[in-house]
N, C-alpha and C positions, 0 to 999 in steps of 0.2 A: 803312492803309485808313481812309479817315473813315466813322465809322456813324453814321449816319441815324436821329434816335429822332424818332418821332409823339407829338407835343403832348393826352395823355389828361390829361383836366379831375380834379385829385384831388377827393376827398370834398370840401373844404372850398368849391374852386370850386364845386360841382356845388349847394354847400348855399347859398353864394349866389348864383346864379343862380335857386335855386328863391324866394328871396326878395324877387328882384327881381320876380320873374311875380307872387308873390301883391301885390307896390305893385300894380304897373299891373291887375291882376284887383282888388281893392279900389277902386284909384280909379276906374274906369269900371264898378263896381258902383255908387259912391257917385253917379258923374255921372249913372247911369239913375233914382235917386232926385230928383235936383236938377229939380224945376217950375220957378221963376221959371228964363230963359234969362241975364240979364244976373246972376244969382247961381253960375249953373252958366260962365257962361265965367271969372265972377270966381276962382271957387272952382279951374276949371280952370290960369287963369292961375297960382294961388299953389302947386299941384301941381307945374307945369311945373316954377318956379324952383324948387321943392324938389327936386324928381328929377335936375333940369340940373346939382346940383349933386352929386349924391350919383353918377350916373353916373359920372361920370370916378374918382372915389375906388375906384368898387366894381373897374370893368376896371384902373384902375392895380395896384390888391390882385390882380386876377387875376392880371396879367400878369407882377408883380413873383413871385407864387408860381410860377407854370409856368415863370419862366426859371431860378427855384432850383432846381425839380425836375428840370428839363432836366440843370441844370449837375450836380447830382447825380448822375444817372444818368450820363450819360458821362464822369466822374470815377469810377464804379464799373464800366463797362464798359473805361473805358480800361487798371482797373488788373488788370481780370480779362486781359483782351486781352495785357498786359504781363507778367502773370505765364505766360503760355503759350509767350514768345517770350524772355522776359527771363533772360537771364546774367549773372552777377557775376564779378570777375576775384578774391574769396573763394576759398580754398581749405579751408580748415577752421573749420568751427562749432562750437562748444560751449554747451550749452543746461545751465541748471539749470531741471529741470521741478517749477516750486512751485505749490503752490496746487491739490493732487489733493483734499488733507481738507477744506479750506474749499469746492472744488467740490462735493464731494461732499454734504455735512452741506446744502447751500443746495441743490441738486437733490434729495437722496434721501431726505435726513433721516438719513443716514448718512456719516459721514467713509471709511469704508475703501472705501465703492462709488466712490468718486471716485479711485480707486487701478489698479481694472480702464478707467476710460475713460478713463487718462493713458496704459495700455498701447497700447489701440487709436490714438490721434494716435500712438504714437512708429512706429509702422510706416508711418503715412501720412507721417510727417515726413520719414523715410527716402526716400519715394520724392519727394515736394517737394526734397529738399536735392538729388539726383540732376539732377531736372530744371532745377534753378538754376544746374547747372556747379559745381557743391560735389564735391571730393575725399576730403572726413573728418567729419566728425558723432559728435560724443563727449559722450553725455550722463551727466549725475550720477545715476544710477539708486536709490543708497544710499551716504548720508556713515556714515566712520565714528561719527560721532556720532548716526546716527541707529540704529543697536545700545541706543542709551538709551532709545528708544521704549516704549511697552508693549508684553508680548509678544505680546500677540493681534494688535498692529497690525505688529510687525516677519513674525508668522507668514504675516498676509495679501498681506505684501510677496514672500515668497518665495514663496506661492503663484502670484504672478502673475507672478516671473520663472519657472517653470515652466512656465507655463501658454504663456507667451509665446516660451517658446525654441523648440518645436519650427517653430514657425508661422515665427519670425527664420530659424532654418535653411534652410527649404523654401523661404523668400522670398532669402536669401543664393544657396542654389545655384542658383535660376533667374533670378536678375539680376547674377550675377559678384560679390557682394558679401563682403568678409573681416570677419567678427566677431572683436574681441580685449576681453578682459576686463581694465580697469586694476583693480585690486587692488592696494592698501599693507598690507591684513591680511586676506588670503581665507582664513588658518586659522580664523577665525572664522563661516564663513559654512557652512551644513548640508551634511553631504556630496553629499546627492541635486540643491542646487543647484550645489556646485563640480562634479559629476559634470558636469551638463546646461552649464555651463560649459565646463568644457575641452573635451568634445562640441563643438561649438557651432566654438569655435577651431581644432581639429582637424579638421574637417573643411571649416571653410570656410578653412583655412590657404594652400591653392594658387592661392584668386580672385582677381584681378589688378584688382581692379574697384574702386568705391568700400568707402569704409575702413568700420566702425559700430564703434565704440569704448564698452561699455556697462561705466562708471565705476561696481563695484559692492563694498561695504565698501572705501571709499577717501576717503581724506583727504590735500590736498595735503603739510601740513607733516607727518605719515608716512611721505610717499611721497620728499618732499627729503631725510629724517631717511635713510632706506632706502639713498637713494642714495649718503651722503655716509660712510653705514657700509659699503657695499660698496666705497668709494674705499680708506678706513682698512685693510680688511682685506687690499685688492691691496698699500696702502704696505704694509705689513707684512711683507707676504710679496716683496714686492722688486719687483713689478707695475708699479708707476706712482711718480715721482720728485713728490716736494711741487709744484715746481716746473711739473708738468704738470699739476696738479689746476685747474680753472677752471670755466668757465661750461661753457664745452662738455664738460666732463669730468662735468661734474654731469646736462646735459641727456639726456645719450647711457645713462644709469644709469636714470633716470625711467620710471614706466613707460608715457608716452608716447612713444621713443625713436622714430625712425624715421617716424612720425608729419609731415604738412607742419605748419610753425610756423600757431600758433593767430593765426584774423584775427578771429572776434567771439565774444564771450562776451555769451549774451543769456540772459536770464532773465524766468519769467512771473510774473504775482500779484502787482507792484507794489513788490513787495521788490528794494530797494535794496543791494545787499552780494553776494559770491563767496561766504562761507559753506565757506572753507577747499576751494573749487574750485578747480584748476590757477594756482596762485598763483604759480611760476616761471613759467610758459606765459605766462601772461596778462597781462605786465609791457607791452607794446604792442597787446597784441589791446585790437578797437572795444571799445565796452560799452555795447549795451541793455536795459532793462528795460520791461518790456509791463505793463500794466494788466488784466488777464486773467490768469484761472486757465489751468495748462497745459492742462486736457482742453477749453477751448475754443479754442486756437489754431487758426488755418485758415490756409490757403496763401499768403493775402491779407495777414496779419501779415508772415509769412515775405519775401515778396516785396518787402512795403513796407520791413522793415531792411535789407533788399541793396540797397536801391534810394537809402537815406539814408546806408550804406557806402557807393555809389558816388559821393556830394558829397562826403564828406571827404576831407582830405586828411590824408596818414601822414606826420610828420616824423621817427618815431623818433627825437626829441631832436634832432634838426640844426638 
């Protein structure tokens, strides 16, 4: 449906327009002063050609700005419009959400506050990825390397996956949604969070719905490490022959298994690099990076990379 936007004069029009009234208010000021008559048409004559010239300049500047603004606006209605309507033939996302400390510290004056409003997007993102025809959504919630943290900053992290879990639950059961927690070293992580974790898994274990995969104390080459020692220990014991050990033998171990194969791997904050994220997975998944911290992402980001997914093309090496 084509929409129809009305031509509003922005400030800049509006301020020259007002300056155009005070020429002509000045100069037929000036002309009520003018006594001699052959001084006053002279004078009006050299007005004329100065105005005659400055007109066209001033409405071309108008006009040249309201068809910018125009194009604007329905290049931002068009992509609101698109995100409403818009599917992707994507099935699985993967997000590293960077850029909560730097958000934060630049809004609050505080790095950890920018920690609780990376929580609040990742539940809106959930429902965004749903309504894009998204299957899987697996975010990096906590690398193992970030246990190096400070611990007042690692405590604040597990406060907020606390905080956050019951509210993922309540939103899991009433939208058919399966939470699974990847973990390469979850002995590591407090019990009250492994608790609210398996919670979480178990009880949205039966939802048949979209996947939420919250990648927490996990590091890819851990997690390949993991896989490749649980192969060793089936040879061992007589399980599996060398000879069938492979890709898909390694895949089906990960703690992504069963999972649809990964299609983009995006990342916020401008940061460039996976950062020891799904590093087997990720061997043909797209790859974007945003300019934006994660707690400013909006729908519009989201919509506009599926939308840049859908011009490429996938040769997987062929």
């Amino acid at each position: 449906m084509e929409t129809k936007i009305a031509m509003v004069p922005s400030p800049s029009m509006l301020v020259g327009a007002v300056g155009v009234g005070m020429i002509l208010g000045l100069g037929l000021s000036r002309l009520g002063t003018v006594k001699n008559t052959s001084s006053a048409h002279s004078w009006v004559d050299s007005w004329r050609l100065k105005f005659a010239a400055l007109v066209p300049a001033f409405l071309g500047e108008m006009m040249r700005k309201a068809r910018s603004t125009e194009a604007r606006e329905t290049c931002s209605l068009e992509g609101a419009g698109a995100g409403e309507t818009f599917r992707t033939s994507a099935k699985h996302l993967a997000i590293i959400m960077d850029g909560n400390r730097r958000f934060g510290k630049s809004r609050y004056g505080d790095a950890l506050k920018g920690h609780w409003d990376g929580g609040e997007v990742l539940a809106q993102c959930v429902e965004w990825c749903v309504s894009l025809g998204l299957e899987a959504l697996t975010v990096y919630a906590f690398s193992t390397e970030n246990w190096d943290r400070p611990k007042h900053e690692v405590d604040t992290l597990m406060a907020v996956f606390l905080k956050y879990a019951d509210q993922c639950e309540r939103e899991a059961a009433s939208r058919n949604v399966r939470i699974t927690c990847l973990s390469s070293d979850r002995g590591r992580l407090p019990a009250n969070v492994k608790d609210a974790l398996a919670q979480m898994e178990e009880r949205t274990a039966l939802n048949t719905g979209f996947r939420l995969n919250l990648a927490v104390s996990y590091g890819a080459r851990s997690d390949i490490g993991n896989a490749c020692r649980r192969l060793c220990e089936e040879a061992f014991r007589g399980e599996i022959r060398p000879e069938q050990v492979g890709e898909e033998a390694i895949a089906s171990r990960l703690s992504t298994a069963g999972l649809p194969p990964l299609d983009v791997v995006m990342r916020t904050s401008g940061e460039k690099r996976l950062s020891n994220f799904l590093l087997f997975e990720s061997a043909y998944a797209e790859l974007f990076f945003l300019d934006k911290f994660w707690p400013e992402l909006t729908k519009a980001d989201l919509v506009e990379v599926f939308q840049n997914y859908e011009r490429r093309t996938r040769r997987f090496g062929t």
